[in-house]
C-alpha positions in Angstrom: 37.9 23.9 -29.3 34.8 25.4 -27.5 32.6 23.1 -29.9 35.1 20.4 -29.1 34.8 20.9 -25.2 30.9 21.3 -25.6 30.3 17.8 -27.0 32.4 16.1 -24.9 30.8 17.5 -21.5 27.8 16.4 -23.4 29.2 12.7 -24.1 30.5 12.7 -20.3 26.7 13.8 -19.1 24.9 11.5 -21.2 27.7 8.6 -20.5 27.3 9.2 -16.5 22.9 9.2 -17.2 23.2 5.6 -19.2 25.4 4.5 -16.4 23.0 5.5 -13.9 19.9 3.9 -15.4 21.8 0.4 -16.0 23.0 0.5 -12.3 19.5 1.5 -11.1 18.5 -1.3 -13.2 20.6 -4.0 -11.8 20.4 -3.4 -8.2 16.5 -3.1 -8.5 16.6 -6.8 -10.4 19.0 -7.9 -7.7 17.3 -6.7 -4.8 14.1 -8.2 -6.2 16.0 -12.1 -7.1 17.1 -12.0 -3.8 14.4 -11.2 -2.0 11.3 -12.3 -4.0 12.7 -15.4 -5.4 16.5 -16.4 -4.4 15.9 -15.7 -0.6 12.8 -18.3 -0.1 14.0 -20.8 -2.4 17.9 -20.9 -0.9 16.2 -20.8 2.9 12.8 -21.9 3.7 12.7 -21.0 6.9 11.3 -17.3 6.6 11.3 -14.8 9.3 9.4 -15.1 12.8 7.0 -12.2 13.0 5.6 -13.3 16.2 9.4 -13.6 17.8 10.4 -9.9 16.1 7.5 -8.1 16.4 4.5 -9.4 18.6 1.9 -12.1 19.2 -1.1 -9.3 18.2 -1.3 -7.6 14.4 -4.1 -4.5 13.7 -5.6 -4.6 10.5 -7.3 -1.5 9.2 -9.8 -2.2 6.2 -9.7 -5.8 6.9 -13.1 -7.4 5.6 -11.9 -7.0 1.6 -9.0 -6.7 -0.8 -5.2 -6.4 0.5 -6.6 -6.2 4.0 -8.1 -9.3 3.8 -5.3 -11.4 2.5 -2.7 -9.6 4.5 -4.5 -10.2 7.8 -5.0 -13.9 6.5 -1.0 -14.2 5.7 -0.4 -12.7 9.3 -3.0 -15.7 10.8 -1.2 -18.1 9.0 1.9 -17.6 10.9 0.2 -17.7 13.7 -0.3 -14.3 15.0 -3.3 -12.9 16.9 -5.6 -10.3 15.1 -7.7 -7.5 16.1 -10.1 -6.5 12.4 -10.5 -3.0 12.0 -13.7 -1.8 9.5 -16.9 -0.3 9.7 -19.4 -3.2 8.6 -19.9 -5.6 11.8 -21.2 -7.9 9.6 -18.7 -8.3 7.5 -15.7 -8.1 10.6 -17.9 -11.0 12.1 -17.9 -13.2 9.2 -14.2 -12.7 8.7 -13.2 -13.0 12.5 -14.9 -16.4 12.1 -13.3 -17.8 9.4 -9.8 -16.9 10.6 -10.3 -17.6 14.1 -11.1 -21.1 13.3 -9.1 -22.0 10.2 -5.7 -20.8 12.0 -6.5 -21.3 15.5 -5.9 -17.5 16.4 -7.5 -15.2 18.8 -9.3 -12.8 16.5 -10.8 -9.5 18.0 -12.4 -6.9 16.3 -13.5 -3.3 16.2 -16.0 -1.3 14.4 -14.9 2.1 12.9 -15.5 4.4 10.2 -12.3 5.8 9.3 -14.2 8.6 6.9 -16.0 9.7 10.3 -12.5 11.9 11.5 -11.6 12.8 14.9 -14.2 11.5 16.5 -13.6 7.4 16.4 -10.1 7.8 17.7 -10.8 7.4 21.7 -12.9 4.7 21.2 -10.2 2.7 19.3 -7.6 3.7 21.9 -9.3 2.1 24.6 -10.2 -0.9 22.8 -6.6 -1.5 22.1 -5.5 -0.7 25.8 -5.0 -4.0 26.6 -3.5 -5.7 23.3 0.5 -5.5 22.7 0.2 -4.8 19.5 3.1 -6.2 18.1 2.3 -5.1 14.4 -0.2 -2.5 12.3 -1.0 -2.4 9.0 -2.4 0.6 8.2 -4.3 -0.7 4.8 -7.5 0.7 5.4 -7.9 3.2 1.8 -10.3 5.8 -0.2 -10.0 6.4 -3.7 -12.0 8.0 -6.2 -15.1 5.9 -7.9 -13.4 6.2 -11.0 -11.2 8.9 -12.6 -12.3 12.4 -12.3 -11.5 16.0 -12.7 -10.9 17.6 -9.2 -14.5 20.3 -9.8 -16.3 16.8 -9.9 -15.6 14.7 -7.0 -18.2 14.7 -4.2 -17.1 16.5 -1.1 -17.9 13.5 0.8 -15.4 11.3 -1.3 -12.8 14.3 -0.8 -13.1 14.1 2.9 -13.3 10.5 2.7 -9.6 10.4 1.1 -8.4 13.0 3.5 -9.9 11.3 6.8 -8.4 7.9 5.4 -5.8 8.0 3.9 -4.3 10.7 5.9 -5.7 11.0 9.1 -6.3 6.8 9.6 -2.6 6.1 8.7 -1.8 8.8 11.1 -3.8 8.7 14.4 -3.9 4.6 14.4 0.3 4.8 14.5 0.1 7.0 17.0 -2.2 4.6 19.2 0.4 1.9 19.2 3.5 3.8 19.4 4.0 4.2 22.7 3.3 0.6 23.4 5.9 -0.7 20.8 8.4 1.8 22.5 7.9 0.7 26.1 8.7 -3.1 24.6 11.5 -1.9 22.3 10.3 -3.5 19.1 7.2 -3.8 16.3 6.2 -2.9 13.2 4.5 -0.3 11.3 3.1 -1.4 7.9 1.8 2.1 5.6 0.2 1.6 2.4 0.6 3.7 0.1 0.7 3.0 -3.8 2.7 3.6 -6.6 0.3 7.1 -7.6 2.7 8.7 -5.1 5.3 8.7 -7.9 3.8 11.6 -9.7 1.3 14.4 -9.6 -1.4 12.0 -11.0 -4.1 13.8 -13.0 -8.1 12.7 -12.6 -7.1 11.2 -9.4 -5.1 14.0 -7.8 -6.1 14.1 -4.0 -5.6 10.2 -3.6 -2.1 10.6 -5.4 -1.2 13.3 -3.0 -2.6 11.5 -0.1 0.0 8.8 -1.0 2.3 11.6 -0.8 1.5 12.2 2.5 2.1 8.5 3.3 5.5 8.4 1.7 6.8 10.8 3.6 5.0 10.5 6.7 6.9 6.9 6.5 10.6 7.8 6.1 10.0 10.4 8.6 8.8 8.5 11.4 11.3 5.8 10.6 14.0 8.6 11.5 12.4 9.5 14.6 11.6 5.8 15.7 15.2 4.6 14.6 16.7 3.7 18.2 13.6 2.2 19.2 13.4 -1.2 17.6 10.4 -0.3 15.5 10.5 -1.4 11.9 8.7 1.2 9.3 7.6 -0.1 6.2 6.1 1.3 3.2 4.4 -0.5 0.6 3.7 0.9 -2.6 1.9 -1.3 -4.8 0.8 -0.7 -8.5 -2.4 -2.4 -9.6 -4.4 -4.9 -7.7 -7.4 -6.7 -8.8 -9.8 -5.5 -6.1 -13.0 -3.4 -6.1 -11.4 -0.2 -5.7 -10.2 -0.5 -9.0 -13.3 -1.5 -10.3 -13.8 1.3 -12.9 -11.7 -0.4 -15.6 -12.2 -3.6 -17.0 -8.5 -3.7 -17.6 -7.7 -3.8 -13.5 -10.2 -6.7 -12.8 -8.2 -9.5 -14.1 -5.9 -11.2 -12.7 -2.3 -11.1 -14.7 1.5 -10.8 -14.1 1.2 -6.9 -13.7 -2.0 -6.9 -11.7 -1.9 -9.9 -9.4 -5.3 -10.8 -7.3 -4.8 -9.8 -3.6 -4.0 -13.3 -2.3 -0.9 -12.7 -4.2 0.0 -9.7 -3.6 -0.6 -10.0 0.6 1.7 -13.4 0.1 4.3 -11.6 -1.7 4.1 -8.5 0.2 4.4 -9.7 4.0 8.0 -11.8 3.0 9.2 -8.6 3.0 8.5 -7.2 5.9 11.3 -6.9 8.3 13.8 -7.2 5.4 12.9 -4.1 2.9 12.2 -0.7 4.3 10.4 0.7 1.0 9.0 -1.7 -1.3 6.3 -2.1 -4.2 6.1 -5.9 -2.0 5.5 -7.9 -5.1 8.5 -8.6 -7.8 6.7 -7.3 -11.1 5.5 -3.9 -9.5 9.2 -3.3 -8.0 10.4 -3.4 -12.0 7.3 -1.1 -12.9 8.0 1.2 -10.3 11.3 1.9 -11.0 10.9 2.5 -15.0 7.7 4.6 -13.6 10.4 6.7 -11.5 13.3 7.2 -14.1 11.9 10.1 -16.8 11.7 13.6 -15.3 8.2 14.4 -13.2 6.6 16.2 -16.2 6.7 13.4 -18.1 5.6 11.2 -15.8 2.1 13.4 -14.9 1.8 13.7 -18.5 1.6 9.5 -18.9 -0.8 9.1 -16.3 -2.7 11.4 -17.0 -3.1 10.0 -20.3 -3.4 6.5 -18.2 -6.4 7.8 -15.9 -8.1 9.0 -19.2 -8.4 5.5 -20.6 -9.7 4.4 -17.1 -11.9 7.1 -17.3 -13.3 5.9 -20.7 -13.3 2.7 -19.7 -16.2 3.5 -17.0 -18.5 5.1 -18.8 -18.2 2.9 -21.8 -18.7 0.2 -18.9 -21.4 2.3 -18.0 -23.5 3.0 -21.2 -23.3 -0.8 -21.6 -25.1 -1.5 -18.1 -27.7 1.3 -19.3 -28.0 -0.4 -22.4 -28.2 -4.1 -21.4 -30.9 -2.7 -18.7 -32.9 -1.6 -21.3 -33.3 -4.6 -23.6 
């Protein structure tokens, strides 16, 4: 009887964990037709960011990568821009090309995000007299390549921490008071899909992108009643330059989409998902990255980051090689 009782508790257990998984499964592939593919094709008429959220959009980390294309996206649909970064040069060229392909008012300001505390007032005042309708806090650190905690520069450690953590945090506080007084806007946080896991050889980015997830759902909470939309993205891999230490992650592919694609993908969901990987393929990777236990997934990528890791200095001792023929 007590054998009897055992294995049916068992059945009942492992009956109720199958079910789980398939209905995981199915809302995350419905959620992802409907908004990725079924929702533009059924009505082409997407939403108005400028009538929800604002004429203006802040881009931090603006001159490359996501940034790039998502301040691009936001031009398209007509919305003003103020650029973000820390290389004049490159904020100049970028304002340029913008400004006059989209007909937009494009602004920008210099900044070093890894500098701390210090850059903050500056910004604040710049932004004074800008309704900033939306933010995308995009502006990232990560690691030159994998590496054990003992051998990351301190400059790259404080670079993650002043970035990842304190950008995404003191810009949102800039513009919150603003986007209260007008009772609506949007917050955009990027974070990425290493904040599933403790992630081995990169593990002060992944738990920066801790911080970001739940710096998110919290301030969602608190702005709730105040028309501000909160959005976090958490994208897998992109083919840009901070993922330059693999091979593998510099081509574009169904899994690791170029940044055009992913910003395009990525802003139709803004104002309609809270919490999304914002592209289709990374929404199904991210939920079979989520399903086994969180021992099992640190012990995958760790394994994952010690491939990448290969792959940079076998990419390296090629370069050295090459060099010397």
């Amino acid at each position: 009887m007590l054998l009897s009782a055992a294995l049916l508790a068992l059945a009942t257990v492992g009956l109720v964990v199958v079910a789980t998984f398939l209905l995981g499964l199915i809302l995350t592939l419905l959620t992802g037709l409907t908004v990725f593919f079924l929702g533009p094709a059924l009505c082409s008429k997407s939403i108005d960011l400028k009538d929800k959220f604002g004429t203006w959009a802040v881009v931090t980390g603006s001159t490359d990568g996501i940034g790039r294309a998502y301040a691009e996206e936001l031009a398209k649909r007509g919305i003003n821009l103020v650029l973000v970064s820390r290389s004049i040069e490159k904020l100049s060229a970028v304002a340029a090309q913008l400004g006059a392909k989209y007909n937009v008012l494009v602004r920008i300001i210099v900044a070093d995000f890894s500098k701390g505390e210090s850059i903050y007032e500056s910004i604040d005042q710049q932004l004074a007299d800008i309704p900033v309708g939306i933010l995308v806090n995009n502006v990232g650190s990560q690691y030159s390549y994998p590496m054990y905690v003992g051998e990351v520069p301190p400059d790259q450690i404080w670079s993650i921490i002043n970035i990842n953590i304190g950008a995404t945090t003191m810009m949102t506080r800039i513009v919150l008071r603003g986007m209260k007084l007008r009772g609506k806007g949007a917050i955009v946080n990027m974070s990425s899909g290493s904040e599933c896991q403790p992630l081995p050889f990169m593990t002060i980015y992944a738990a920066s992108k801790v911080f970001v997830k739940s710096f998110s759902a919290a301030l969602r909470n608190e702005y709730q009643d105040s028309g501000i939309t909160v959005q976090h993205l958490s994208p897998l891999f992109i083919n840009t330059k901070m993922n330059a230490f693999s091979h593998r992650l510099q081509e574009d592919g169904i899994f690791v989409p170029s940044a055009a694609t992913y910003a395009k993908s990525a802003i139709n969901t803004l104002g309609k998902l809270d919490h999304t990987t914002g592209y289709w393929a990374h929404g199904i990777q991210y939920w079979f990255t989520e399903f086994p236990p969180v021992w099992m997934r640190t012990i995958i990528g760790g394994l994952i980051n010690k491939g990448f890791r290969n792959d940079y200095f076998k990419g390296m001792q090629n370069n050295n090689n090459m060099q010397k023929h």
